[in-house]
C-alpha positions in Angstrom: 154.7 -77.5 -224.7 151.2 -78.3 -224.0 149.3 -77.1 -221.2 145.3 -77.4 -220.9 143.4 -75.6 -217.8 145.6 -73.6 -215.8 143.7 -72.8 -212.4 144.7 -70.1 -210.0 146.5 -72.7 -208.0 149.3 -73.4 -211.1 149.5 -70.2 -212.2 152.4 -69.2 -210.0 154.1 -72.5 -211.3 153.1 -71.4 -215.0 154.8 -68.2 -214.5 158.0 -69.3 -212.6 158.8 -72.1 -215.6 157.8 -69.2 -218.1 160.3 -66.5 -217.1 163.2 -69.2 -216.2 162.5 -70.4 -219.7 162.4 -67.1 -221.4 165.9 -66.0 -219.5 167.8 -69.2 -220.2 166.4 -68.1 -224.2 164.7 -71.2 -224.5 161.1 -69.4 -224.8 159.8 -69.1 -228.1 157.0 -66.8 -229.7 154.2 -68.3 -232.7 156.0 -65.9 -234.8 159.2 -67.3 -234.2 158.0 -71.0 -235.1 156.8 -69.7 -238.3 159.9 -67.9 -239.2 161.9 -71.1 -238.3 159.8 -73.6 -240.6 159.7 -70.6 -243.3 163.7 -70.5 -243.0 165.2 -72.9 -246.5 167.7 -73.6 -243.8 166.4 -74.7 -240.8 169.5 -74.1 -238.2 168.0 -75.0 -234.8 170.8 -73.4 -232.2 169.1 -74.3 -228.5 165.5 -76.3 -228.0 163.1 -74.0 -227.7 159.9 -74.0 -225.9 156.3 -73.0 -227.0 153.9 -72.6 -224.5 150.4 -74.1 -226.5 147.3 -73.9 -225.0 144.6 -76.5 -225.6 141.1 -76.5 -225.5 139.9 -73.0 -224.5 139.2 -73.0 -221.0 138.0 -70.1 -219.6 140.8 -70.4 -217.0 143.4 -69.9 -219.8 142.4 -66.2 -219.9 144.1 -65.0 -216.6 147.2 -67.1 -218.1 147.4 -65.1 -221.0 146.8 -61.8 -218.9 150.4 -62.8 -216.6 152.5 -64.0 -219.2 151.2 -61.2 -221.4 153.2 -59.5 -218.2 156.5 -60.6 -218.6 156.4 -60.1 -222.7 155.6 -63.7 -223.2 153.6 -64.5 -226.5 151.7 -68.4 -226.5 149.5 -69.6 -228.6 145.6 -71.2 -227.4 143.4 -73.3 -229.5 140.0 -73.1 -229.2 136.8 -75.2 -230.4 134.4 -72.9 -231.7 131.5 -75.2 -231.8 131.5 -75.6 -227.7 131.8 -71.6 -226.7 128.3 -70.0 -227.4 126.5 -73.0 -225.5 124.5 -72.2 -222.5 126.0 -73.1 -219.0 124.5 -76.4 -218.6 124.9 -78.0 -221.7 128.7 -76.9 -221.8 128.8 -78.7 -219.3 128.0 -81.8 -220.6 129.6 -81.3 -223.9 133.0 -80.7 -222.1 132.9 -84.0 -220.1 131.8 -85.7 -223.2 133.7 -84.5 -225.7 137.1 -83.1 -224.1 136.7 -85.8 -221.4 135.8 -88.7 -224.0 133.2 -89.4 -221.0 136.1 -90.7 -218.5 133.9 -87.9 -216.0 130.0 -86.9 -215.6 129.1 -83.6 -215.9 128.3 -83.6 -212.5 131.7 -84.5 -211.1 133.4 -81.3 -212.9 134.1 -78.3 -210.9 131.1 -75.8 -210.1 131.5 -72.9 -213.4 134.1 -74.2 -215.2 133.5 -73.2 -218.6 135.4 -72.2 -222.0 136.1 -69.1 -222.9 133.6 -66.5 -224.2 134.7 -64.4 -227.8 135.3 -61.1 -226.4 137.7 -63.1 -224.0 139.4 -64.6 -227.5 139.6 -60.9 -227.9 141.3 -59.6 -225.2 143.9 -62.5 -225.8 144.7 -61.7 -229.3 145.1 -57.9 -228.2 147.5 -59.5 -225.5 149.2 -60.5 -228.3 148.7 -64.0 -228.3 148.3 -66.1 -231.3 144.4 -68.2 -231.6 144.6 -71.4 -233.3 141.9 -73.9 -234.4 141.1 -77.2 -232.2 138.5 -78.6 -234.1 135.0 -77.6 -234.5 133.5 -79.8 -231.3 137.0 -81.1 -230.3 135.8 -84.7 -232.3 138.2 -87.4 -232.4 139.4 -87.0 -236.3 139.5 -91.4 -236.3 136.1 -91.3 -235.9 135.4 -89.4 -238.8 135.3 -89.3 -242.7 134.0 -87.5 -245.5 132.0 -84.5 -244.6 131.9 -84.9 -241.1 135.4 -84.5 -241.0 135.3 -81.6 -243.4 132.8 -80.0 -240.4 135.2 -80.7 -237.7 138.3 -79.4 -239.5 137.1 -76.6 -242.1 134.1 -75.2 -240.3 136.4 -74.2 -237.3 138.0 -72.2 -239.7 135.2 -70.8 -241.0 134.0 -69.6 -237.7 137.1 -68.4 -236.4 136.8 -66.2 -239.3 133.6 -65.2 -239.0 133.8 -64.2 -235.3 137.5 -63.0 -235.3 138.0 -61.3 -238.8 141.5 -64.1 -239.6 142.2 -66.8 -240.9 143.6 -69.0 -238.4 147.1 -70.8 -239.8 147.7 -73.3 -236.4 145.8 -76.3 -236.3 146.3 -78.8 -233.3 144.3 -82.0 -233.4 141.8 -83.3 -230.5 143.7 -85.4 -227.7 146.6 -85.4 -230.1 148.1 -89.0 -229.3 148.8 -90.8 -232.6 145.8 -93.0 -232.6 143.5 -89.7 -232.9 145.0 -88.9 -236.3 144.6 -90.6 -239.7 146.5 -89.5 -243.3 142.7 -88.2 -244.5 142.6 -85.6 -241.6 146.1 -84.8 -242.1 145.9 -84.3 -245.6 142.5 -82.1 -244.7 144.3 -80.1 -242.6 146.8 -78.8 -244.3 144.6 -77.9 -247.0 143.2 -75.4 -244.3 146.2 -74.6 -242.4 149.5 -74.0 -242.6 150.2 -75.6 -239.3 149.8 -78.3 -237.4 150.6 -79.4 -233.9 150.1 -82.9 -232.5 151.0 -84.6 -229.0 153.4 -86.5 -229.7 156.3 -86.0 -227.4 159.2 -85.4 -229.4 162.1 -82.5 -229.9 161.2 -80.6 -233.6 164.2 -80.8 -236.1 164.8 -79.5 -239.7 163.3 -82.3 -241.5 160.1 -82.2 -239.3 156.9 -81.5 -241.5 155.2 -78.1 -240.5 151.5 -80.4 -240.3 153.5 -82.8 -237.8 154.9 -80.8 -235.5 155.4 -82.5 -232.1 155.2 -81.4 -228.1 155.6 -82.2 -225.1 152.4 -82.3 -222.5 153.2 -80.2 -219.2 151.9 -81.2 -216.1 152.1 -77.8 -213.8 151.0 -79.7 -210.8 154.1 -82.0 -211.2 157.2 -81.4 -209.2 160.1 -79.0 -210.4 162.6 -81.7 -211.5 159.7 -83.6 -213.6 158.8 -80.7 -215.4 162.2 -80.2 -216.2 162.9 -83.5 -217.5 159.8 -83.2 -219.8 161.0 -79.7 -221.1 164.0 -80.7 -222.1 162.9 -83.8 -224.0 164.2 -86.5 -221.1 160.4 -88.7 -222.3 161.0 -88.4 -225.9 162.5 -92.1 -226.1 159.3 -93.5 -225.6 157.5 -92.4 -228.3 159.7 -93.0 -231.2 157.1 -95.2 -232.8 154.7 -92.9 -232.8 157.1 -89.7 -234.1 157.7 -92.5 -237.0 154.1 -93.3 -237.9 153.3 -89.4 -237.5 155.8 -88.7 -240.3 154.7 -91.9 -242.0 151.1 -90.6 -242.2 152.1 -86.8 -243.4 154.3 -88.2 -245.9 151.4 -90.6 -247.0 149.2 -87.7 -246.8 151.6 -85.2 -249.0 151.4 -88.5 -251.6 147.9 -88.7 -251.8 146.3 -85.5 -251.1 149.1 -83.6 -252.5 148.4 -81.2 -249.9 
């Protein structure tokens, strides 16, 4: 699943899908991905849920804090390049860049912001898994060569730097299958050992660990909505793009040999 700000008014919706999720034993961990796509048998016995995180708003961190609560382990992806920027000009760069400019700076909400490091911190000490977002959430289309080299590989770098790991998850900016090409891709995995797009789409055994798909979560949406969407009820629609997704990876895997 993929959530992106999660204000104080969704949070009691955040928690109530969480816990009905992790007691119908539905809810799964970042650890428990991995050990699925390391299995040489994949053997998928329920659809699981991952609760994934996009973008690194500061509002994420009282998220983590409540489902750190209930035992619940997600996993947030953060653009590194956007977090040490003073008040103002994060401001812009978020309506820009996160917002492709569909929104002024001055129509966003008084102090919203992204999260600081020390507030990465306190996440992964929650127990939460950090992933990479790109550098300066860049549409990876747009790019080639060595800018795309900055976008993908210097968030690593600085995730490093800041946070002592290497980060294995990689989900790309705005995720639809127009904002991914078989360069990135193949870029990608030669940084991580992850990767999660947004394309709807239930994950099987055959699914490549670089084109994993997701669902988008709307918490402000009503109950039975929500529901549908968890349990794959949208998926139909975007066979096309689940096709060119694996299309491009296997293209990529050609190529790249990644």
């Amino acid at each position: 699943m993929i959530l992106h700000e999660t204000a104080p008014s969704v949070l009691p919706t955040l928690e109530e899908m969480a816990v009905g999720l992790q007691a119908a034993t539905r809810l799964w961990a970042p650890a428990d991905v991995e050990a699925w796509l390391a299995a040489p048998h994949r053997v998928m016995v329920t659809m699981p849920c991952v609760l994934t995180f996009d973008d690194g708003f500061h509002s994420n961190l009282e998220a983590a804090r409540c489902l750190a609560r209930h035992g619940i382990r997600a996993l947030f992806f953060i653009c590194p390049g956007l977090m040490e920027m003073d008040a103002d000009t994060q401001q812009r760069a978020i309506a820009r860049k996160m917002f492709d400019n569909r929104v002024g700076a001055d129509a966003l909400a008084a102090g919203r912001r992204l999260l600081t490091w020390p507030e990465v911190e306190e996440m992964i000490d929650l127990g939460h898994t950090v992933g990479a977002h790109g550098m300066t959430h860049r549409r990876l289309t747009t790019l080639a060569g060595d800018e795309l080299e900055a976008e993908i590989g210097d968030c690593k770098s600085a995730i490093q730097q800041r946070l002592g790991f290497e980060p294995d998850w990689y989900a790309y900016s705005f995720g639809d299958i127009d904002s991914i090409s078989g360069e990135a891709l193949a870029m990608i995995g030669r940084h991580y050992a992850y990767c999660r797009s947004g394309v709807r789409g239930i994950n099987i055994a055959a699914t490549s660990p670089r084109a994993l798909r997701a669902d988008e979560i709307d918490l402000s949406a009503p109950t039975a909505y929500r529901q549908l969407v968890s349990e794959g009820g949208l998926d139909f629609r975007y066979r096309k793009a689940r096709r060119r997704l694996d299309r491009l990876t296997m293209g990529a895997q050609e190529e790249y040999r990644i």
